[in-house]
N, C-alpha and C positions, 0 to 999 in steps of 0.2 A: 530354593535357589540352587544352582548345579555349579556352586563353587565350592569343591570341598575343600580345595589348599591354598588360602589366601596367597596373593603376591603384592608387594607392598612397589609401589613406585621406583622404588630406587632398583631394586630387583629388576622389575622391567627392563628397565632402563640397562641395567648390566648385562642383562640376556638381548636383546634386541642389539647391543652395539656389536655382535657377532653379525649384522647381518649389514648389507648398502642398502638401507631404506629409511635413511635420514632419524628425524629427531621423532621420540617419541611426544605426542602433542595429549591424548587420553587414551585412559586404560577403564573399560565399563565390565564388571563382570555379566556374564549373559547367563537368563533365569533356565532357558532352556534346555534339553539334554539331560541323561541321567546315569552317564557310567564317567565322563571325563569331567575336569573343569574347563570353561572354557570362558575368553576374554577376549573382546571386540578394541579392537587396536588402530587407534589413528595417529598413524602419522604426518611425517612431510611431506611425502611425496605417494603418502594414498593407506586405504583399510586392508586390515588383515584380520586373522583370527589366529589367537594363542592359545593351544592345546597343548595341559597338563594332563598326561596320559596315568590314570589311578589304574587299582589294581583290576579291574574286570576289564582292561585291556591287555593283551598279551604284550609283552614286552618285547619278547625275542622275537615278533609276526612286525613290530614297528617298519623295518626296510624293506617291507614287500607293500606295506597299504602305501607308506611314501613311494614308491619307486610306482607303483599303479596309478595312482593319482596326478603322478607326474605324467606320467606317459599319456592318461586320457588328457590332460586341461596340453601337453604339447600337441595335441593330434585335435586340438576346435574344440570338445567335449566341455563342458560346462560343471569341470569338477573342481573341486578346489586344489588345485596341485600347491602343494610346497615352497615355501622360499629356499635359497637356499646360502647358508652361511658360507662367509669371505673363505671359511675354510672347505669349501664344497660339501659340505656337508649338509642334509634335512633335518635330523634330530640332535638338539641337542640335551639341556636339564636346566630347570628354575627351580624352586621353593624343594629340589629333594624329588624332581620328578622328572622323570622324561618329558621332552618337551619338543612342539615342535609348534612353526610361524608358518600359518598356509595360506592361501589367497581368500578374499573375500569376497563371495556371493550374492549378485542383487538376485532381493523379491523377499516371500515371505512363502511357507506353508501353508496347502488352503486349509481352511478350518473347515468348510461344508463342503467338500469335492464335490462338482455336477459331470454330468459324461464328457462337458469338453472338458474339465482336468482328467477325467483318465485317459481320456484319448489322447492329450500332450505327455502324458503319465507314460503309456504303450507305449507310445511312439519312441520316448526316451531312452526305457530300456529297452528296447531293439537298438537303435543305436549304442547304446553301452557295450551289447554284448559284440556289435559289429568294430568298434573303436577299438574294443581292447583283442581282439582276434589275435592281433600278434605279439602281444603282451608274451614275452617268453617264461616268466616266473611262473612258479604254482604253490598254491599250497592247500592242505589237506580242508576240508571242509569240517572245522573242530564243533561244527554245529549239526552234521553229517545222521543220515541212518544209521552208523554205527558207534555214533554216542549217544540215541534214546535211548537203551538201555541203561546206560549209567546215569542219566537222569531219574530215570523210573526210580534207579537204586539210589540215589538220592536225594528222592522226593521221602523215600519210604521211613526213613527214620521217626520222620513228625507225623504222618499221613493218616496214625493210628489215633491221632486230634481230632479226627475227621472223619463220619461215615462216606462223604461224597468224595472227600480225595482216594477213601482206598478206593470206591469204587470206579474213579476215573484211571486208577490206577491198572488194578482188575483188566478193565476191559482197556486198556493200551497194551498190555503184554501179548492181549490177542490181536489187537492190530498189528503189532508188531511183528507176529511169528507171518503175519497176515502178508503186510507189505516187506520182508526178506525173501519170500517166497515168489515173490512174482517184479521185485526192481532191477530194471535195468543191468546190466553189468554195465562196466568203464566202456566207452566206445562205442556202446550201442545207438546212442545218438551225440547230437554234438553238444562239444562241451569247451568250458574254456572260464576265463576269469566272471564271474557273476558278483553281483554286490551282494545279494543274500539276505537284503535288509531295507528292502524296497516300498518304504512304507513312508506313508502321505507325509509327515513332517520330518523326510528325510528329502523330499522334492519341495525347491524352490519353484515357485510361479510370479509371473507379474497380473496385474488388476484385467488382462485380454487372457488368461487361462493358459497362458504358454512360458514353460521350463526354464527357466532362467538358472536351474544352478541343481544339482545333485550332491550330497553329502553324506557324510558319515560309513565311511567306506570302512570300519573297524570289524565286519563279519567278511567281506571281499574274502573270495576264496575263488579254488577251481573247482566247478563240478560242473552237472548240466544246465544248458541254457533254460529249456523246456522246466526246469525247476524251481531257477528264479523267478521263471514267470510266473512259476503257479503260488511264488510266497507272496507276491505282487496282486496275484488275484486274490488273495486272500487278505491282502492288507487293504485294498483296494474297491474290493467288489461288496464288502459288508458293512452294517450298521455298529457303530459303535459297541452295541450288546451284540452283535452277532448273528441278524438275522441278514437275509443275501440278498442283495440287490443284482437281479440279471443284469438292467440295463446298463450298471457300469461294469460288472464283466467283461460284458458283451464289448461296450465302447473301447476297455483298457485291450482286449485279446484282439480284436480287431486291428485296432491300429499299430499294438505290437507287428500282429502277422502281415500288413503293409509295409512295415517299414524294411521287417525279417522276415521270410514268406517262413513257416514251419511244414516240417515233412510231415507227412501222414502219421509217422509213427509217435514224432512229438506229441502231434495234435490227443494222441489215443494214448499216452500216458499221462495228460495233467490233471487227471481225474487222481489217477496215484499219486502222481507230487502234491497236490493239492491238499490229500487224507494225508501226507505223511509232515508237509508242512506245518498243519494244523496241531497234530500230533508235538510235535517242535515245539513251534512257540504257546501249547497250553501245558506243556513241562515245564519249563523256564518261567513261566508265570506261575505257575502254581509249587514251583520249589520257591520262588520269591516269596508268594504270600504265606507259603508254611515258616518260612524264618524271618519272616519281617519282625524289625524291631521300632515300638509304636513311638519313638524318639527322632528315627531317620525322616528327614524332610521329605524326600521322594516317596510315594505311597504306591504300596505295588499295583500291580495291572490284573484286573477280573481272567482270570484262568476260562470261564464259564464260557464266555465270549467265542473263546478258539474254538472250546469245545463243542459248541453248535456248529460250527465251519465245517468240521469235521463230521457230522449230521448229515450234512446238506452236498457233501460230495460224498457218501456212501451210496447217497440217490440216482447217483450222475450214471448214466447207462456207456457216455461216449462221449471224447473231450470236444466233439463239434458242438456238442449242446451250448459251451461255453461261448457260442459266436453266436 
C-alpha cells in the first residue's frame, strides 16, 4: 500500500481547514503509486486527492509541478490542478510532510491498453505539450542525458552482485559515449514543458477508451517535446516483459502527430530519444532492484524489460518506421 505516513483524522481535518471546501466527510488511503502517500478525500462540497510529498520527490521542484498543473487544468486540460489555501497558497504540511490538496480525476488506468487507448494516449500528449506552450517556468530535466551517467555510477556499487548488471552496465557506457555524440543540442527542435512520465497508469480513461484525466506530473520538466513522446512510446508501445508491439506505436505516434503535426527532424530523432529513454528508465530500475530492501512493500520493477526496448530501437533505421 502507498501510505507510507499515516494521517489520523483529526489531522485531516486540521490541514484541510486551510482550505474553502467545506467539512471533511472520508479520508480512504489509496493502494496505488509508489514514491508519495496519497489519500482520496471527500468532502462537502466534492473529491480531492491529499498528496504527502516523501523523500523521492524534490522538495524545492514542489512550486513548479503546482504552478504547471495549475496552469494545464486553467486552460481545459484534464490535469489535476491544485486547491488553493484561504492563504493563496498550493502547498502546505500534515504528519511532518509537505503537503498539497489537488483536484480529483474521473476514470481508472487501462490495465490491457488496445490501440484506441493509445490513440486517446497520443492524442493527449500532443495536446499537453500544446496547452502548456506558454507555461513560462522551466526546470532542468533531473532525469536528463546528463544524469545517466551518475546513475551508471550509482548502480556500480552493488552491480559487482551481478554478472548481468555489470554487463548492462558495460554496454550503457557505450551507449552513452554513443547518444552524447550525435543529441540534439538545446533548440534544435522544439521544446517546452513535457511530463516525462507518460506511462499507462499515469492516464486516466473512461469504459469508451477516452482520457478522462492525466497525472502525476512529479518528473514534469522542460526539454524536447519529440522526447516525451518517445518515453510515451516506450511506456506505451510494449509488452509488459518488453517485447514491441508496432500496432500500438504506430496508433499512439499517429494520433500524437494528428493532434501535433512533428517536423521531419522530430520524426528522425525518436529512434534516439527512444534508445536513450530506455537507457533511463532500465537505470532507475535496476539501481532499485540492486538496493531493494526485501521488507519494503513496494517491489521493484524488472530492469530486463527496458532493456529489450532498447534492443529493438537500435533496429530502427528511421523514426517514420514508428507510423
Amino acid at each position: 500500500m502507498a501510505v507510507f505516513t499515516p494521517v489520523s483524522l483529526e489531522e485531516a481535518r486540521a490541514y484541510l481547514s486551510q482550505y474553502d471546501i467545506g467539512d471533511l466527510i472520508h479520508l480512504e488511503g489509496i493502494e496505488e503509486g509508489v514514491s508519495n502517500t496519497n489519500f482520496k478525500v471527500e468532502t462537502t462540497t466534492g473529491l480531492y486527492a491529499l498528496t504527502l510529498f516523501e523523500a523521492a520527490t524534490p522538495i524545492d521542484d514542489l512550486p513548479y509541478f503546482m504552478d504547471y498543473t495549475l496552469h494545464l487544468d486553467r486552460k481545459g486540460y484534464p490535469a489535476p490542478g491544485p486547491a488553493i489555501m484561504t492563504s493563496g497558497e498550493t502547498i502546505g504540511e500534515v504528519s511532518g510532510r509537505k503537503a498539497a490538496l489537488i483536484k480529483w480525476l474521473p476514470g481508472r488506468w487501462p490495465r490491457n491498453p488496445d490501440t484506441r487507448h493509445a490513440a486517446s494516449a497520443g492524442e493527449y500528449l500532443a495536446k499537453l505539450h500544446k496547452v502548456g506552450a506558454d507555461f513560462a517556468q522551466t526546470r532542468e530535466n533531473s532525469m536528463g542525458i546528463a544524469a545517466w551517467p551518475h546513475l551508471i555510477a550509482r548502480c556500480e556499487p552493488k552491480a559487482g552482485q551481478s554478472v548481468r548488471a555489470m554487463a548492462i552496465l558495460e554496454d550503457f557506457r557505450k551507449e552513452l559515449y554513443f547518444l552524447n555524440g550525435v543529441w540534439p543540442k538545446p533548440g534544435a527542435l522544439e521544446s517546452g514543458a513535457i511530463h516525462a512520465d507518460y506511462f499507462t497508469d499515469n492516464v486516466l480513461m473512461n469504459d469508451d477508451g477516452h482520457v478522462t484525466g492525466v497525472i502525476d506530473y512529479y518528473y514534469a520538466c522542460t526539454d524536447f517535446y519529440a522526447y516525451d513522446l518517445a518515453v510515451s512510446l516506450n511506456a506505451w508501445g510494449f509488452t509488459p516483459g518488453g517485447q514491441a508491439m508496432p500496432e500500438m506505436i504506430s496508433a499512439f505516434a499517429k494520433a500524437y502527430h494528428a493532434e501535433r503535426p512533428l517536423s521531419d527532424a522530430e520524426v528522425e530523432a525518436l529512434p534516439l530519444f527512444a534508445r536513450g529513454s530506455a537507457v533511463r528508465f532500465t537505470l532507475t530500475r535496476l539501481y532499485d532492484l540492486l538496493n531493494h530492501d526485501p521488507s519494503w512493500v513496494v517491489k521493484p520493477k524488472d530492469p530486463e524489460a527496458f532493456y529489450r526496448r532498447l534492443d529493438y530501437h537500435r533496429a530502427v533505421k528511421s523514426g517514420f518506421e514508428y507510423f
